[in-house]
Every structure is written in structure tokens, then in C-alpha cells.
ZAMARDREN-195823 format. One record per residue: residue in three letters; x, y, z of N, C-alpha, C in turn. Coordinates in pm, 1 decimal, decimal comma. Layout:
N
+-----+----------+----------+----------+----------+----------+----------+----------+----------+----------+
:  aa :       nu :       nv :       nw :      cau :      cav :      caw :       cu :       cv :       cw :
+-----+----------+----------+----------+----------+----------+----------+----------+----------+----------+
: ALA :        X :        Y :        Z :        X :        Y :        Z :        X :        Y :        Z :
...
+-----+----------+----------+----------+----------+----------+----------+----------+----------+----------+
//
This chain:
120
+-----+----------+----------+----------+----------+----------+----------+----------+----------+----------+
:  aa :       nu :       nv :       nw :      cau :      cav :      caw :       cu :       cv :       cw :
+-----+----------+----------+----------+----------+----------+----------+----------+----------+----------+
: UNK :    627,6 :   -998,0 :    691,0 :    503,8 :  -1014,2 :    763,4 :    382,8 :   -972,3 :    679,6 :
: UNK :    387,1 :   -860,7 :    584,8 :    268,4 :   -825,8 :    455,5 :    256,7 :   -926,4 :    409,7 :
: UNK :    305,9 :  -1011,9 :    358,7 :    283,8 :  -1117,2 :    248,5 :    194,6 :  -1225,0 :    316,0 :
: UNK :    257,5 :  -1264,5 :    501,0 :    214,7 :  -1365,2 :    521,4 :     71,1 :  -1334,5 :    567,5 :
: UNK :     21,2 :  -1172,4 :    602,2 :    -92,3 :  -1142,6 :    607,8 :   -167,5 :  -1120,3 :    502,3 :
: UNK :   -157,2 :  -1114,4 :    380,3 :   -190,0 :  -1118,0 :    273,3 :   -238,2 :  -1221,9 :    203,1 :
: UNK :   -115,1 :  -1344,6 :    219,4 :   -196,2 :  -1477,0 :    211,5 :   -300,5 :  -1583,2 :    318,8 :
: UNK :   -280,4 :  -1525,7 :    431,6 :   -369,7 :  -1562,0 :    519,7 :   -498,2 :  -1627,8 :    506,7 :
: UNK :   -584,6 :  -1517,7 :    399,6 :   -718,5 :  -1548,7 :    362,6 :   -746,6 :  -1643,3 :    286,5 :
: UNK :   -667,0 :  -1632,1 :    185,4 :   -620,3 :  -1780,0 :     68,0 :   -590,2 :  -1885,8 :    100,9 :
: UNK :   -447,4 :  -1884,4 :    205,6 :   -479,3 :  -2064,8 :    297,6 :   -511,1 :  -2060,9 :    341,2 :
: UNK :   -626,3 :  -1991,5 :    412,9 :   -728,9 :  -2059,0 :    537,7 :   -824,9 :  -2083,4 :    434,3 :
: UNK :   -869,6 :  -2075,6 :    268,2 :   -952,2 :  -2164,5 :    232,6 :   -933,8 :  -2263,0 :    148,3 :
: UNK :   -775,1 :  -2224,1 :    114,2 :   -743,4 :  -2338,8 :     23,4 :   -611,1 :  -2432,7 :     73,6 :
: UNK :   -587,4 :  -2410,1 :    156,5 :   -489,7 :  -2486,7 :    229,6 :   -477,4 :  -2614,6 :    207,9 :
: UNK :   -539,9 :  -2718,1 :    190,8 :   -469,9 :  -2807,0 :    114,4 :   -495,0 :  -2874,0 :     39,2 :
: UNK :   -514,0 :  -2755,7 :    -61,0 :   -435,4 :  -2754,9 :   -204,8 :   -303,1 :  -2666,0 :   -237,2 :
: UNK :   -246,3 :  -2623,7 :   -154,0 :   -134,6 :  -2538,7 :   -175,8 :    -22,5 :  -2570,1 :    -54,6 :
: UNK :    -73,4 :  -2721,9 :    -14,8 :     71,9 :  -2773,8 :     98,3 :    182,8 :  -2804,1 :    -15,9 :
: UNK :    188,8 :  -2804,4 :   -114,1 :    310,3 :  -2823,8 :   -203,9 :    409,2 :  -2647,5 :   -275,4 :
: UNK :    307,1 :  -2569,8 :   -230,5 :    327,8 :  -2439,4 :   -273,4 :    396,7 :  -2382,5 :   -183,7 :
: UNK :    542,7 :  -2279,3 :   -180,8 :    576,0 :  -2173,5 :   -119,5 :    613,6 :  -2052,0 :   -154,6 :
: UNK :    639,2 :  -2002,0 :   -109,9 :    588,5 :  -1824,1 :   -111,4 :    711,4 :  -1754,1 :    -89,4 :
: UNK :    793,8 :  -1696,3 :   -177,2 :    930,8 :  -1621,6 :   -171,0 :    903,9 :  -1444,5 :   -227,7 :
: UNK :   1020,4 :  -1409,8 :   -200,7 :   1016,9 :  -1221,7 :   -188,5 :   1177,5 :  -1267,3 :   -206,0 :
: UNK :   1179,9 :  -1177,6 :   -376,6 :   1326,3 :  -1139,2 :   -423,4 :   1297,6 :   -952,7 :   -376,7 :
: UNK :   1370,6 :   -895,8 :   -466,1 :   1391,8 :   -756,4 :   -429,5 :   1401,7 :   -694,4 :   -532,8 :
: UNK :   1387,9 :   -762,6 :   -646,3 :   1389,2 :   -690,5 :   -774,3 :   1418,0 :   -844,1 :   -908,0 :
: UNK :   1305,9 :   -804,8 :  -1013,0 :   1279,8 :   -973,9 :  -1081,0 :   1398,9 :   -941,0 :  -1170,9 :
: UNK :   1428,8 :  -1075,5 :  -1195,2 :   1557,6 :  -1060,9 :  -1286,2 :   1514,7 :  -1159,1 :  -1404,6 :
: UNK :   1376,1 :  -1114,6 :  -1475,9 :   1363,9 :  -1236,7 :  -1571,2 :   1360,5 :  -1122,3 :  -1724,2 :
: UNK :   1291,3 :  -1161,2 :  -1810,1 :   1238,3 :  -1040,6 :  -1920,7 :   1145,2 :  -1071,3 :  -1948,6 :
: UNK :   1089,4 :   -979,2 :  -2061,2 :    946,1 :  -1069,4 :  -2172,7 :   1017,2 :  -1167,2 :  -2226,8 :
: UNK :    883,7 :  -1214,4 :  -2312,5 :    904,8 :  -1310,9 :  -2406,2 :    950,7 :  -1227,2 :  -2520,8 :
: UNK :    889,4 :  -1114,3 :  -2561,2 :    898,4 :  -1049,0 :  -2640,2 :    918,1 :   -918,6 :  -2626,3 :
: UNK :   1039,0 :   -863,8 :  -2635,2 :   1089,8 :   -702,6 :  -2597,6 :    987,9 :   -573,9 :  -2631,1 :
: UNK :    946,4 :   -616,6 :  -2768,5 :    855,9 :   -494,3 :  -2842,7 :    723,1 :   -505,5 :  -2830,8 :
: UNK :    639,6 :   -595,4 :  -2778,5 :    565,0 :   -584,7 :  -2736,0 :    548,4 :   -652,4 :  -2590,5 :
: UNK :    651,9 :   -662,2 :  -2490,6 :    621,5 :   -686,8 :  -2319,1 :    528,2 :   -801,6 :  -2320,1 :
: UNK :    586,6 :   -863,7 :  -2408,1 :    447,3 :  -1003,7 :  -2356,0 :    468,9 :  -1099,5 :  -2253,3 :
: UNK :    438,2 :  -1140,9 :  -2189,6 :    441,4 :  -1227,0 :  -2065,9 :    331,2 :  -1371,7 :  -2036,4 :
: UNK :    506,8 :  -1467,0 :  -2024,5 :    384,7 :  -1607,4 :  -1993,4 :    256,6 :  -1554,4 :  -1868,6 :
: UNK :    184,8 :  -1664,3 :  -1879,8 :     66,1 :  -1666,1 :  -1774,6 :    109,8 :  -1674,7 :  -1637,4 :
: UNK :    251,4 :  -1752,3 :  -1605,5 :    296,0 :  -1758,6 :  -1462,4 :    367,0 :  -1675,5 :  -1421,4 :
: UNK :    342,5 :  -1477,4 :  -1520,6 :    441,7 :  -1358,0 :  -1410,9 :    309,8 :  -1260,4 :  -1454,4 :
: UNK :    314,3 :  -1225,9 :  -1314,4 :    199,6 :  -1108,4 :  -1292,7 :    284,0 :  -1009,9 :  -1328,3 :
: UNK :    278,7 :   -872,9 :  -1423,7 :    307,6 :   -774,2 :  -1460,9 :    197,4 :   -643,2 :  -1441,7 :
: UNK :    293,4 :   -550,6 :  -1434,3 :    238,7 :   -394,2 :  -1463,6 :    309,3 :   -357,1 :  -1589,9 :
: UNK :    236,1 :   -384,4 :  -1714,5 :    344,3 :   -338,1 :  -1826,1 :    419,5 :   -415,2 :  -1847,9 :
: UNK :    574,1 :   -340,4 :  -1870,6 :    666,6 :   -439,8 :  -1872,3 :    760,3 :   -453,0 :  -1752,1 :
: UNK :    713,9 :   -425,2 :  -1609,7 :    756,9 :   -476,5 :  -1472,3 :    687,9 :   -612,6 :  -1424,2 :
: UNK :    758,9 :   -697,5 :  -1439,9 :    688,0 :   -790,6 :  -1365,4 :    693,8 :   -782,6 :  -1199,5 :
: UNK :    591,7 :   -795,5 :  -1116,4 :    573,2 :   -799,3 :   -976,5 :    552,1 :   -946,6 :   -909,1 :
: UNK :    519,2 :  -1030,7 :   -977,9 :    560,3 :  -1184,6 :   -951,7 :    574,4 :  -1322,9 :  -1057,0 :
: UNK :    608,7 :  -1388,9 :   -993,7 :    613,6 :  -1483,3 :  -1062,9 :    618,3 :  -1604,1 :  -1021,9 :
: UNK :    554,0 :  -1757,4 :  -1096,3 :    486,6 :  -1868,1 :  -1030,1 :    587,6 :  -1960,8 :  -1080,4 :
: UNK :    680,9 :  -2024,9 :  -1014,1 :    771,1 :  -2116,8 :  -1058,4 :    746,7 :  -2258,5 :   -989,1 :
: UNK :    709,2 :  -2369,7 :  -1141,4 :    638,5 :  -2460,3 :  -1128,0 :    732,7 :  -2536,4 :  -1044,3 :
: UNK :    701,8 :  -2687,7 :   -993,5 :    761,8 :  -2754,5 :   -930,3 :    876,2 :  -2801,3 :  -1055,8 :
: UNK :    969,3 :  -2893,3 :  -1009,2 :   1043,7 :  -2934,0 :  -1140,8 :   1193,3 :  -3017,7 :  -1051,4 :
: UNK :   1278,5 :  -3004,3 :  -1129,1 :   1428,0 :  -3040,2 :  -1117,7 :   1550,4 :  -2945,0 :  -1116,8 :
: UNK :   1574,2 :  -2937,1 :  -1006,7 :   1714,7 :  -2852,7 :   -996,8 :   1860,5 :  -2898,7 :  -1091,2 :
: UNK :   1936,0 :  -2837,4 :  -1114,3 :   2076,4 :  -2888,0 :  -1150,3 :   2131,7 :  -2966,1 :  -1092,9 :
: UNK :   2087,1 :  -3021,8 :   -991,2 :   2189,1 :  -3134,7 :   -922,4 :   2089,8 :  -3246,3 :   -947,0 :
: UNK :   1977,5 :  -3235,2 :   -959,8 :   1887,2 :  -3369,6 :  -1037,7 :   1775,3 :  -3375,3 :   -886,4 :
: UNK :   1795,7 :  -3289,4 :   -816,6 :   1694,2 :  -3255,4 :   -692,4 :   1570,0 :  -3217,7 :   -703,9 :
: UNK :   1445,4 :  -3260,2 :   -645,6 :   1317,2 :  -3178,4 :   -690,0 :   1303,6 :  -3053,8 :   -629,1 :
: UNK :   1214,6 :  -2980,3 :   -709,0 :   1217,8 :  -2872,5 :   -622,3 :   1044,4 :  -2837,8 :   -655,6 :
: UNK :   1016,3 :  -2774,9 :   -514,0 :    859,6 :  -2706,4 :   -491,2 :    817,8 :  -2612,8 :   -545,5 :
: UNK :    673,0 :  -2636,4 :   -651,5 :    650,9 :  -2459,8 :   -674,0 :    675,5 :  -2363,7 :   -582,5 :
: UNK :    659,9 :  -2218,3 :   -634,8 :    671,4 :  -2133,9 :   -556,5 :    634,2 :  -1976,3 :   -648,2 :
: UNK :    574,9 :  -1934,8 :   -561,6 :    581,5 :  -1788,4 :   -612,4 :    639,5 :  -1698,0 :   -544,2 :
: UNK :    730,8 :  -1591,7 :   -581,4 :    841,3 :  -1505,1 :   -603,3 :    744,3 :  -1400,5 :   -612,9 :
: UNK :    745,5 :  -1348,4 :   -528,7 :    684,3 :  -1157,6 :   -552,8 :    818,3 :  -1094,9 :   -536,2 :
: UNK :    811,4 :   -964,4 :   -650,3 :    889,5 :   -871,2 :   -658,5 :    891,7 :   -763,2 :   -513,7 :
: UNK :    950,2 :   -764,9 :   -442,1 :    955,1 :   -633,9 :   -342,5 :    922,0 :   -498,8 :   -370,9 :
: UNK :   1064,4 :   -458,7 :   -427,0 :   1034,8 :   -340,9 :   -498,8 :    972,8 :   -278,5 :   -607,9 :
: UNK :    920,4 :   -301,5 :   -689,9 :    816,3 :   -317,1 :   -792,3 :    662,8 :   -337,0 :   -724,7 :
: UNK :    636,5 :   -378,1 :   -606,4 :    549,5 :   -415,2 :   -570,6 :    478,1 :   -259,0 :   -489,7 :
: UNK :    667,6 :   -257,1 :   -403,8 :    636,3 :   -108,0 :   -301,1 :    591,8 :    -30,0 :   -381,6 :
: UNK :    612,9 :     34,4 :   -487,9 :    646,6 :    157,7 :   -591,3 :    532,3 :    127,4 :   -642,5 :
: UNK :    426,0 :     51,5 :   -634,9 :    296,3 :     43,8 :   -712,4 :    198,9 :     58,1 :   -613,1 :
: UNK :    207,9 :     10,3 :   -510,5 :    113,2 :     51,0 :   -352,9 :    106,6 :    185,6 :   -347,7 :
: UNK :     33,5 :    271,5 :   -383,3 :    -28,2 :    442,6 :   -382,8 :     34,6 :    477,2 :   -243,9 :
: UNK :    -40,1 :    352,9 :   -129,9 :     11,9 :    388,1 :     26,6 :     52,4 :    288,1 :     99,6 :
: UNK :    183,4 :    284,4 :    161,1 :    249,4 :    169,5 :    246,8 :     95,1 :     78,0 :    280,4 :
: UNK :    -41,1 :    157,0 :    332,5 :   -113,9 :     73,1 :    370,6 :   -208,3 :    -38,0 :    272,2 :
: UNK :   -169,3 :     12,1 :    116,4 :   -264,3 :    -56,4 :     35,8 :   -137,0 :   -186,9 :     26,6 :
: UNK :    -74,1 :   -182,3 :     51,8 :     44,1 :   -283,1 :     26,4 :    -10,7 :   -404,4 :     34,1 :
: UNK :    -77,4 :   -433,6 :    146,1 :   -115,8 :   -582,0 :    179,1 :   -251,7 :   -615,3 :     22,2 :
: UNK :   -305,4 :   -535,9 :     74,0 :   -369,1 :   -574,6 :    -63,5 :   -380,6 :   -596,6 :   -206,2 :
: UNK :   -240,8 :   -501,4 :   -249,9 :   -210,5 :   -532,0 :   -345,3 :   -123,1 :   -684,7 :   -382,0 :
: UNK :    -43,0 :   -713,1 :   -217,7 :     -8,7 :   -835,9 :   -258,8 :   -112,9 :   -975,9 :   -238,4 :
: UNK :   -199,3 :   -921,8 :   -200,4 :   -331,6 :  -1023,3 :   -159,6 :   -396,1 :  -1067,3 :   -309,9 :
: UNK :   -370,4 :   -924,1 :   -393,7 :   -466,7 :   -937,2 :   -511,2 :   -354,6 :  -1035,0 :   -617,2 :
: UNK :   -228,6 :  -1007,9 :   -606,2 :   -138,8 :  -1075,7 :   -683,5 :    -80,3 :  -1211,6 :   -634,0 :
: UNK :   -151,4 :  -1250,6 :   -471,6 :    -78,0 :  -1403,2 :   -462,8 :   -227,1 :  -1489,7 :   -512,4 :
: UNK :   -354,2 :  -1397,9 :   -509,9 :   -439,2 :  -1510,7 :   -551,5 :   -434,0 :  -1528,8 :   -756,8 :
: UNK :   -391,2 :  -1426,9 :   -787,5 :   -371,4 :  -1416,8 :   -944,7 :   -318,0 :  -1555,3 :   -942,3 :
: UNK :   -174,1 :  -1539,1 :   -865,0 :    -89,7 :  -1686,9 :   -886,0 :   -154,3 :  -1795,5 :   -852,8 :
: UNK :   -210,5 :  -1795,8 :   -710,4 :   -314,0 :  -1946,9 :   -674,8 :   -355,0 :  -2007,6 :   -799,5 :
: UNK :   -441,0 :  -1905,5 :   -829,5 :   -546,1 :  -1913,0 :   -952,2 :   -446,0 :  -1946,9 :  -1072,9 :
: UNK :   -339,0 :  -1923,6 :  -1103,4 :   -249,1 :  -1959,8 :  -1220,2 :   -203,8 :  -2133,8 :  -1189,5 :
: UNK :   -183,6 :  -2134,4 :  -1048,7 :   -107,9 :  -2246,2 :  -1020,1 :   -209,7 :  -2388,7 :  -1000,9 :
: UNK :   -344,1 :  -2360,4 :   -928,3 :   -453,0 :  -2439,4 :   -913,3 :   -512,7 :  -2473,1 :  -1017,0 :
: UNK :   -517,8 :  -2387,9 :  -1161,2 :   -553,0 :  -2366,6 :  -1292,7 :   -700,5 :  -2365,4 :  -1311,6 :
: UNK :   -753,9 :  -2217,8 :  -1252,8 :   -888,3 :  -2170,1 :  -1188,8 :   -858,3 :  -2018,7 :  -1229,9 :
: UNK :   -982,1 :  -2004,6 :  -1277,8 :   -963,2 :  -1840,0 :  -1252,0 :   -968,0 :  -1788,4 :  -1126,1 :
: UNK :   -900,1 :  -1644,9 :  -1130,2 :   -862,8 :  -1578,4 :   -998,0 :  -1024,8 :  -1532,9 :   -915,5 :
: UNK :  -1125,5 :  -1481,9 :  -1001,4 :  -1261,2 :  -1518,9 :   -921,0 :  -1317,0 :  -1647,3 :   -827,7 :
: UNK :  -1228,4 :  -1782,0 :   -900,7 :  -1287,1 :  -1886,7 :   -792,0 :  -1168,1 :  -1840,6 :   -669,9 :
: UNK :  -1091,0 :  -1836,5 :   -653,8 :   -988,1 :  -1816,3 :   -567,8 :  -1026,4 :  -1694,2 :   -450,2 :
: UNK :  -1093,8 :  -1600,7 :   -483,8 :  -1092,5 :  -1473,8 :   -434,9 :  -1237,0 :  -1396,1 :   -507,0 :
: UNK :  -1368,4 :  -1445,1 :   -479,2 :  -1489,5 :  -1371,8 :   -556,1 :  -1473,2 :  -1232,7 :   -602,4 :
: UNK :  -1411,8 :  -1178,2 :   -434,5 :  -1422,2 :  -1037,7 :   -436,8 :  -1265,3 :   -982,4 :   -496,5 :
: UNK :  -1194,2 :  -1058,8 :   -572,6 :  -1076,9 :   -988,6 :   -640,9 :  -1084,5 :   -860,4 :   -689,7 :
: UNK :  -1015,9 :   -741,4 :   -697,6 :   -972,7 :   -619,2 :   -764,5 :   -838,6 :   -652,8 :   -848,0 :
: UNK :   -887,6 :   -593,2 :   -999,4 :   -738,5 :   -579,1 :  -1050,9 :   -637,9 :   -515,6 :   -970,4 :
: UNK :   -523,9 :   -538,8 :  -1018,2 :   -379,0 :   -463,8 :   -914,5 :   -392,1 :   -340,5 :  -1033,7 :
: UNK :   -371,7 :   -207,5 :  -1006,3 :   -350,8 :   -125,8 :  -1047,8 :   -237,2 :    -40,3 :  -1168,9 :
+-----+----------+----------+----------+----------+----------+----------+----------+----------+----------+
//
């Protein structure tokens, strides 16, 4: 229910441009860097360091030759453990689903969200 209040503000102004987009919650990311020694990270995984807290997975082709819908994947736990207080939660995922909008619409995260704050 955080997430879907979180994105709330984002599709009620961009809504359709993001009817092809959906919105998933793993529990812990199972991807890496690109690069171990220095934690570098494509443009489509929001990180703290070297935790990534989401990530924007383009539309494409499954293994069975099926299409499949973008989507962004927020980390759960990585996400909790960075919220100072259960109550900043929503906002921190507010600040990281418009990062992705903004990754996925290919806009900076200011057109998406004027009043954006970095995630912490």
C-alpha cells in the first residue's frame, strides 16, 4: 500500500504515459555492479552505494519468445533500512519511483517531480 501511495502523485500527472509501465517489490535485489571495485551502476538501478534500491526493467522478450512490460522493481528491504522512520518510507519511495519515471520517460527527474529530494 506505500508504494501505491507513493506513486499516486506521479500517475495522476503522468498517467498516460506510463499505461505500459508496472510497478513490482522484490525483497532483496539480486543483480550486481557493472563493476565490483568501483560499484558502478547502469542508469536503470537507483543505488545507495553499492545497494541497489531499484531497478527499471525495460520492456523486451521473455524466454518463451513472449513480450513482456517495463517495470520497476523496488528493493523492500534496502529500501526499509534507509527510511530514518517507518514514516519517511513513502517518500523515500516517492523520490525513487520518480528517479525511474524520469529514467524510463527519458526526462530528468525535475520534469517528473519539480520538488524532488535526493534519497539519502
Amino acid at each position: 500500500m506505500l508504494v501505491l501511495e507513493a506513486f499516486a502523485p506521479v500517475d495522476a500527472r503522468w498517467h498516460e504515459r506510463l499505461t505500459k509501465l508496472d510497478i513490482a517489490v522484490d525483497d532483496v535485489p539480486k543483480i550486481r555492479p557493472l563493476d565490483m571495485e568501483s560499484v558502478t551502476w547502469p542508469d536503470e538501478v537507483v543505488a545507495d552505494g553499492p545497494v541497489p534500491l531499484s531497478r527499471l526493467i525495460p520492456a523486451g522478450v521473455d524466454r518463451r519468445g513472449s513480450a513482456t512490460r517495463a517495470r520497476v522493481v523496488l528493493f523492500r528491504r534496502p529500501l526499509e533500512l534507509r527510511a530514518k522512520h517507518p514514516e519517511n518510507l513513502v517518500d523515500l519511495l516517492h523520490d525513487i519511483l520518480v528517479q525511474q519515471v524520469a529514467t524510463y520517460l527519458g526526462v530528468e527527474p525535475d520534469i517528473i517531480d519539480p520538488g524532488l529530494t535526493e534519497p539519502e
